[in-house]
N, C-alpha and C positions, 0 to 999 in steps of 0.2 A: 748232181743237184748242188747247187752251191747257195750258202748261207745267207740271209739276208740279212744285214749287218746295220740298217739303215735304221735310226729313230728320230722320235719327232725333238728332239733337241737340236737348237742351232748350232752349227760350224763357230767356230771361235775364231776370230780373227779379229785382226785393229781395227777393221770397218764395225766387229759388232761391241768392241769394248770402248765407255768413253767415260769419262768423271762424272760423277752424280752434280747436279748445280744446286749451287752454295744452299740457297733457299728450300733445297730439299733435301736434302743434309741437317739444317734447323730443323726442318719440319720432325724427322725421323728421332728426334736428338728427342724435341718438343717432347713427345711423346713416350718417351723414355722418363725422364725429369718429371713428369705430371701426370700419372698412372689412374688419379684417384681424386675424389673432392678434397681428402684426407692427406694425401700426396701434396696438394699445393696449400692447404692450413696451413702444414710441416714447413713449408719453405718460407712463408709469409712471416712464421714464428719465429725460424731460424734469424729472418733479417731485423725483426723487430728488437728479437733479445742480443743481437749483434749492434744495436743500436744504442743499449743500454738501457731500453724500458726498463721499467719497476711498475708497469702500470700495462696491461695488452687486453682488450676486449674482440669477441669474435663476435661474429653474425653470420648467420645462415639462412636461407633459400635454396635448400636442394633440390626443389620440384623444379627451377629454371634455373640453376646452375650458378646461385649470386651468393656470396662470400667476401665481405666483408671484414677489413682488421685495421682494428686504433691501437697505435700505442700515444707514450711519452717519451720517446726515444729521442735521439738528438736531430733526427729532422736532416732535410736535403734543401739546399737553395735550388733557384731556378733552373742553373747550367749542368748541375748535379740530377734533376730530374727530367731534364731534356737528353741526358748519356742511358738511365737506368735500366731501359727494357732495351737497348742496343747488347745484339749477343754478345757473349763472355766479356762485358763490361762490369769489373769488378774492384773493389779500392782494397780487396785482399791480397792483391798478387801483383807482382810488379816480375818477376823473371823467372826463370826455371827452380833456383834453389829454394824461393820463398815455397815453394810445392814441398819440401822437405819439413818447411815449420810454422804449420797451418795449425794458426791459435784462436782461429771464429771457426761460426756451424756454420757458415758460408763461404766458399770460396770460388766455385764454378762460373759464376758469373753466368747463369744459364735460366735462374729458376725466372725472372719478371717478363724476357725476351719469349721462354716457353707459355709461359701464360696469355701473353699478347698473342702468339700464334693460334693459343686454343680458344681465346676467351675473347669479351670485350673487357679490356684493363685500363684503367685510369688510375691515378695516384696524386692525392693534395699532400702537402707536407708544408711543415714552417719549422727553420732552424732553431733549435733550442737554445739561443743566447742571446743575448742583449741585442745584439745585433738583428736577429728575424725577428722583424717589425712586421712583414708580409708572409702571407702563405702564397703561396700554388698550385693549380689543380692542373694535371695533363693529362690527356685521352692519349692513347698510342695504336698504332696500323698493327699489321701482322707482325711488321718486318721491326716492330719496335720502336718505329718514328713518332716524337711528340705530334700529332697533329692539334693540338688547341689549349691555347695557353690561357687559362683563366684567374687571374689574382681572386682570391678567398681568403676570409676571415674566419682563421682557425686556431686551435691552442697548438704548442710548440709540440710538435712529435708529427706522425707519418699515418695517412687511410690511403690503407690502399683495398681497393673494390673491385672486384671480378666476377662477370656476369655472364651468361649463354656456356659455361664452361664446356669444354668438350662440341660443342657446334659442328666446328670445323671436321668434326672424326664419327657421325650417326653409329658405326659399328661398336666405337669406343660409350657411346650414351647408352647402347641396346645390351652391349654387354656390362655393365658395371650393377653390380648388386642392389639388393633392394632398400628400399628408403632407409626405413629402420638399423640395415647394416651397416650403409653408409653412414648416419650419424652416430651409430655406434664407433663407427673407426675413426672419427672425428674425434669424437669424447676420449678415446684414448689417446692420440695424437696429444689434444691439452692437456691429460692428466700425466702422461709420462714427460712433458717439459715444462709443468709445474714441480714435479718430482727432482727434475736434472736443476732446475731453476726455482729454489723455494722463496727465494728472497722476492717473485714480481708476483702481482695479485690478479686477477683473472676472471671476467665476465664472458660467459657464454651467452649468445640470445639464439632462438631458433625462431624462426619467421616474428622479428620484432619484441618476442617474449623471453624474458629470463630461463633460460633454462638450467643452468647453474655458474656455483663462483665458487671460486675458491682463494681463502686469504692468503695475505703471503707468510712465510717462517723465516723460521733460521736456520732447517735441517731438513730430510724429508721426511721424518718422523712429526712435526708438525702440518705435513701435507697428508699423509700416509690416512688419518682417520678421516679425511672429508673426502678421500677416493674411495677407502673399502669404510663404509659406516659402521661393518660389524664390526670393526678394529678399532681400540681405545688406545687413547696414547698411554695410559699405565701399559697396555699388553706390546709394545714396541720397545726396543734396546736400541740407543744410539753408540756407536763408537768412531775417534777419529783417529788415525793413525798415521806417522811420517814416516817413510820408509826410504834409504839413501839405493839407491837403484844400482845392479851389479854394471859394472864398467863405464861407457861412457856413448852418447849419442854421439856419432858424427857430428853433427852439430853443434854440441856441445863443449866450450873450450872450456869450462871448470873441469877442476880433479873427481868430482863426484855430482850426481843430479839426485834430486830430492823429490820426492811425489807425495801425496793423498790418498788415505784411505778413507771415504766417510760410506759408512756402513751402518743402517738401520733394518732391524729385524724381529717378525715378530716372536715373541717367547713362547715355545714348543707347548708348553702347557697353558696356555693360553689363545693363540694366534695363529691359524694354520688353514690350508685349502684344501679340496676333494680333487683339484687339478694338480699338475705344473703348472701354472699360471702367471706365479705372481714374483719371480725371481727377473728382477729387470737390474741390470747392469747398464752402467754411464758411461762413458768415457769424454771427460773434455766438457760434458755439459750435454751430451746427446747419447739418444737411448741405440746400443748396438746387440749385437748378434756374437757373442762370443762362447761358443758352445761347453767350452772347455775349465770357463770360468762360471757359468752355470754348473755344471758339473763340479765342481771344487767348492760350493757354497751345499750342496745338496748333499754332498757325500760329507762335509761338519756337521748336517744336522740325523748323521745315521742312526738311526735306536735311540731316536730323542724325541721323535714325534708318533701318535695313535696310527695303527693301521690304517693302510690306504690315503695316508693323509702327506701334503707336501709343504714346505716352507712357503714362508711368506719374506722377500728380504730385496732391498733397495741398499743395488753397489752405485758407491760414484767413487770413480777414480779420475784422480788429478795428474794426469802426467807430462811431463816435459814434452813438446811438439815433437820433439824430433824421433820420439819412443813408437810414434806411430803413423801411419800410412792411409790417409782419410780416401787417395784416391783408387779406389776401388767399383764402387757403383755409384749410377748416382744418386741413389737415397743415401748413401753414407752409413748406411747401416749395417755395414761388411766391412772390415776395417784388416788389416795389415798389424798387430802386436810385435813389438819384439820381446824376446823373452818370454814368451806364452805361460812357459812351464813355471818357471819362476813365480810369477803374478798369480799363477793358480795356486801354487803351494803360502803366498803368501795372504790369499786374500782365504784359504782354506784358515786357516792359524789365527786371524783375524775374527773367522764368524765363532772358532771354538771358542777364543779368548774372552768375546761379547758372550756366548751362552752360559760363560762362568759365571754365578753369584758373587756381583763385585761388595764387598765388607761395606755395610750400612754406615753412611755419616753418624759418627759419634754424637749424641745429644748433647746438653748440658746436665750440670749436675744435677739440679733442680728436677728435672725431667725424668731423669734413670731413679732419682730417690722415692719418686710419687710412683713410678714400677716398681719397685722394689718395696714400697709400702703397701700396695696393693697386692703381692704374692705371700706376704708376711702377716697379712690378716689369714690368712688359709692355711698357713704353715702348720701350726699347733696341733690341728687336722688330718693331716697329711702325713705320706710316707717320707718326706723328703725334710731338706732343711737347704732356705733359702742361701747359709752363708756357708755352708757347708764345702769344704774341698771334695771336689772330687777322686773316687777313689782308685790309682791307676797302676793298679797291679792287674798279671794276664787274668782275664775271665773265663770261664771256661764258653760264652759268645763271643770272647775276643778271638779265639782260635778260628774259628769261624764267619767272622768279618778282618778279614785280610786286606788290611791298610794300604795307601799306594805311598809312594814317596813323593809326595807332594803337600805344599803346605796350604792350612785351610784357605780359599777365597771365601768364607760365607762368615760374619763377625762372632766373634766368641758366643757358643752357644752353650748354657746351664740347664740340665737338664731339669724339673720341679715337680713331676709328677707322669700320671698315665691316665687316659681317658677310657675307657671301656675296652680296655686292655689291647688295644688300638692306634690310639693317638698317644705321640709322646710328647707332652706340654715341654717348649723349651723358652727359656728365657734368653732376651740378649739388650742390650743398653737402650732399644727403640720399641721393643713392645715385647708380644708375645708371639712365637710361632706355634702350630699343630703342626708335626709332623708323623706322617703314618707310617709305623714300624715297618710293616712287610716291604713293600714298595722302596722307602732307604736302604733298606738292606740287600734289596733286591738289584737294586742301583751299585753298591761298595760291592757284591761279591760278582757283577755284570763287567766291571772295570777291573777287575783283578784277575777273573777270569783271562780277561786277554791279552796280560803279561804270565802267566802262570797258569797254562791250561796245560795240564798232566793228566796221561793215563796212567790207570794204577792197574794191576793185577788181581783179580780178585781173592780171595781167602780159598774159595769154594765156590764153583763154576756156577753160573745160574743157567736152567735148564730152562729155553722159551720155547712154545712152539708157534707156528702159522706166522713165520716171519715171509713175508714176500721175497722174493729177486732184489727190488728196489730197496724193501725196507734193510736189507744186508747190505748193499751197495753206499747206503747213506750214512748205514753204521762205522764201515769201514774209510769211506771219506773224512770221517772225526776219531779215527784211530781207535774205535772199540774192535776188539779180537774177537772171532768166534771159531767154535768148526761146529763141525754136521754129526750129530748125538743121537740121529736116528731117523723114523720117518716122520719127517715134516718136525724135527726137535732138532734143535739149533745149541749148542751151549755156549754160555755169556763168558769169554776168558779174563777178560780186564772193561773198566768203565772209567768215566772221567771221578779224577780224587775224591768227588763233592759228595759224590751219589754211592763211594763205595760201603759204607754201613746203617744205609738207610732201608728199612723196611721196606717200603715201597720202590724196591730196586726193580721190579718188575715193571710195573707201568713206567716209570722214569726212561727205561730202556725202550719201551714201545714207543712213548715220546718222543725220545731223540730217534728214533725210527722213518718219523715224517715230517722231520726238518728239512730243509734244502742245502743250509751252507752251515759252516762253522759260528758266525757271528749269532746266525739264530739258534744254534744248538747251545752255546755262552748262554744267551737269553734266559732257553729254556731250563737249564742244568740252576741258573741264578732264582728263579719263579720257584723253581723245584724246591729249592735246597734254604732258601731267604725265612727267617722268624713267620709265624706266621700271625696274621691277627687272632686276637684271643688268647695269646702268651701274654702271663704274666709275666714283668720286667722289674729287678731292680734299678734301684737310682743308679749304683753304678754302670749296670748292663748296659740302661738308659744312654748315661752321657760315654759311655764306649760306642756304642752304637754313633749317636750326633758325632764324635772324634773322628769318625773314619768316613761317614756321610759327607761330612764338610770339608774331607780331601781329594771325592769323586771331580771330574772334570765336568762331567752335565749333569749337575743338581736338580735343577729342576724336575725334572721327569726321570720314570725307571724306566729298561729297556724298551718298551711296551708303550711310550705317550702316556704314562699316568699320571698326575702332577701327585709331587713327592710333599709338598707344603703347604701350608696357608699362616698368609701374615696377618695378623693380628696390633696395625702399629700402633703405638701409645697414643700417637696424636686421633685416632680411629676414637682410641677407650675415650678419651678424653671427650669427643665432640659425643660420644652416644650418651656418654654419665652425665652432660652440660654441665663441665667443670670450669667452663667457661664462665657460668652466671656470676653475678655478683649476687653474694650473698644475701644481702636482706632482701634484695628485686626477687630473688628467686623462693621465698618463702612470703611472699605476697606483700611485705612492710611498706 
């Protein structure tokens, strides 16, 4: 019996292999390039903000496919709009090399041609100079051909309008998500290139009605509160940074290239989500996919933010063309880096350097004297004394807030008192802070911890029992000793330094029992072992304590997301007390 070797696939030969023709080649391309209602906003925006808007309004009709976008851009003459929707007709790219230093969010030369394939597309436009006296309006075929040239009276910039979207493709209409989604994916579409683009202003309508806007800035820290509403611009940190880039672009005939970091983020103790969500990275002006530089922003905010909670932070990087490789998809949203590691390590160093408490603009004299006359009505009162030096011999809490070598970033702080043996009242040139004892303390011995994390030997074994497999296995992962002391009794040989002559060495030990890693075991040993509320403190302990807070590198919060402070700033005292009045107005004269 022999095999039957036959399937229903055809024989390959030259008769059955032939070239795909041109127009279906576009078609396939089309449809790649224009995935989504959302997909073709992105490209319409791309061209607009390539144009140089400072001005872009959308309109929407998703129930029939019509999309609508005005800028103030510089506009297309007649002969220029008679080329536009003809494929890969672009004024980006003139030869192969120009592909190596692609400096617009446009260069394919593909997105108006795909739209004419899928859509009904037309486009008026009037040259933004002295010169465009006239506008134009042109309808285009599939194949991208003006077919009807209409003179219009229009302001200088570019509408371009796409109707029936998807038509051409019913499987493409039946399978695309539901209303709601779709404009949702629209909404982020504009809010992530008002974010890359804060400088243009931005009108949304949805079927003829406002649906929102958003102004324009200078950062995207002034964009950032009119996308997330919970988020205030006090709870945001802006930073800029230049960075001289290792070696040299191909491209590039200087001895060194130069890039941008502009980095806006919100403050752990303030500003944060229940997702990953909201860590969106630029490059160039447009929102990408860099998995590795998300990771490198998230692991700077480790032990800084509340359980289950994730950053909030908007990277845009500036880099040299030739540092990157736009051609990859064509959304552009997968990109080619060089230097990957590099860029991660720098853009990590960046968001710690932002999470530091940058030293408070110095007041005037004037200012600092009306604080200072306000803490010295209380003084007489009080355990402390406003001019007093403080006093900086070891404390026996000094032994135990182990300083780092680093100098304070947070502005001179005087320590003046305690609040319900809780809060430690600290003064500095702009106002007042409260800051809560356990939690700072909690923070200087969480960071010291992870330059100087020692096991010690105990004095005299402590004998546990009903230790699990596991809860052994996570002991020994953090290098506590034990051996086997009997049935189901365990004895404790050494412990981390912090925990060695504390009474409660037993639960301490159960604790680090049900950690998972050494960072949280740090945590917990610092929670453990940190002053606790309800210690009475002196002045000195006080401003010991503030001395070594203010050289931690995340002030703001203790391991845990707890916020470590609250500001109190002068100009605050000032507007509650109405020091502002004028005197006789304010006593009725």
């Amino acid at each position: 019996m022999t095999e039957d070797t036959s399937s229903n696939a055809p024989n390959l030969s030259a008769t059955n292999l032939q070239p795909l023709s041109a127009e279906l080649v576009k078609f396939i391309a089309a449809g790649e390039t224009i995935d989504s209602p959302a997909a073709a906003v992105r490209e319409l925006l791309d061209n607009a903000i390539d144009a140089g808007a400072t001005r872009i309004s959308v309109s929407l009709d998703l129930t029939r496919g019509w999309i609508r976008v005005v800028d103030n851009g510089a506009g297309m003459d007649l002969p220029a709009l008679q080329l536009a929707a003809i494929a890969h007709t672009t004024s980006k790219l003139r030869d192969r090399s120009d592909l190596d230093c692609i400096d617009s969010l446009g260069f394919r030369g593909e997105a108006l041609h795909s739209l004419a394939q899928l859509s009904s597309l037309s486009i008026a436009s009037r040259v933004n100079s002295p010169e465009g006296l006239q506008g134009w309006r042109l309808s285009y075929d599939a194949q991208g051909q003006g077919v009807a040239e209409t003179p219009v009276a229009i302001a200088p910039g570019t509408i371009v309008e796409v109707d029936q979207l998807f038509d051409p493709l019913p499987a493409r209409q039946e399978s695309l998500p539901s209303l709601p989604q779709q404009l949702r994916q629209v909404q982020i579409t504009v809010q992530n290139a008002a974010l890359a683009h804060p400088e243009v202003a931005w009108q949304v309508y949805k079927q003829e009605r406002l649906w929102f806007s958003l102004g324009p800035g200078t950062t995207a820290r002034d964009i950032l509160p009119q996308v997330l509403t919970s988020v205030r611009y006090p709870d945001l940190q802006h930073r800029y940074c230049e960075l001289t880039l290792p070696g040299r672009s191909p491209q590039d005939n200087s001895s060194a290239s130069v890039a941008q970091i502009n980095l806006v983020i919100g403050l752990p103790d303030r500003a944060h989500r229940r997702r990953l969500d909201w860590v969106r990275v630029m490059v160039n002006g447009r929102l990408v996919q860099v998995p590795e530089l998300v990771t490198a922003v998230t692991s700077a905010f480790y032990r800084t933010l509340p359980r289950d909670r994730h950053p909030i932070a908007v990277v845009h990087l500036a880099i040299p063309a030739g540092w990157v490789d736009w051609n990859r998809t064509p959304s552009k949203r997968e990109i080619y880096l060089r230097q990957g590691e590099w860029w991660a390590e720098q853009l990590r160093q960046a968001v710690t350097d932002t999470l530091a408490i940058a030293p408070t603009q110095q007041m005037d004299g004037y200012q600092t004297q009306r604080v200072r006359n306000l803490l010295q009505v209380s003084e007489p009162k009080g355990i402390y004394n406003v001019d007093a030096e403080p006093d900086t011999q070891t404390l026996e809490l000094e032994n135990r807030i182990t300083s780092t070598p680093l100098e304070p970033a947070l502005p001179k702080l005087r320590a003046v008192g305690q609040v319900n043996q809780t809060y430690i009242v600290a003064e500095h040139p702009g106002g007042l802070w409260l800051v809560e004892q356990h939690v700072a303390h909690e923070r200087v011995l969480y960071e010291a911890l992870g330059s100087r994390w020692t096991i010690t030997p105990l004095p005299q074994a402590l004998v546990v029992q009903g230790l699990s497999e596991s809860d052994r296995e996570r002991l020994g992962d953090i290098g506590v000793e034990y051996d086997e002391f009997g049935d189901d009794l365990w004895a404790i040989r050494s412990v981390p330094a912090p925990l060695v002559d504390r009474d409660d060495l037993e639960s301490a030990v159960r604790e680090l029992a049900k950690v998972d890693d050494y960072n949280e075991a740090r945590a917990a040993v610092a929670c453990r072992t940190a002053i606790k509320n309800g210690t009475s403190l002196e002045s000195r302990e006080m401003q010991t304590l503030l001395n070594n807070w203010q050289r931690t590198k995340n002030a703001r919060t203790c391991p845990h997301g707890r916020p470590i402070y609250l500001s109190l700033e002068e100009s605050s005292l000032a507007r509650f007390f109405r020091r502002h009045w004028v005197i006789g107005k304010s006593h009725g004269i």
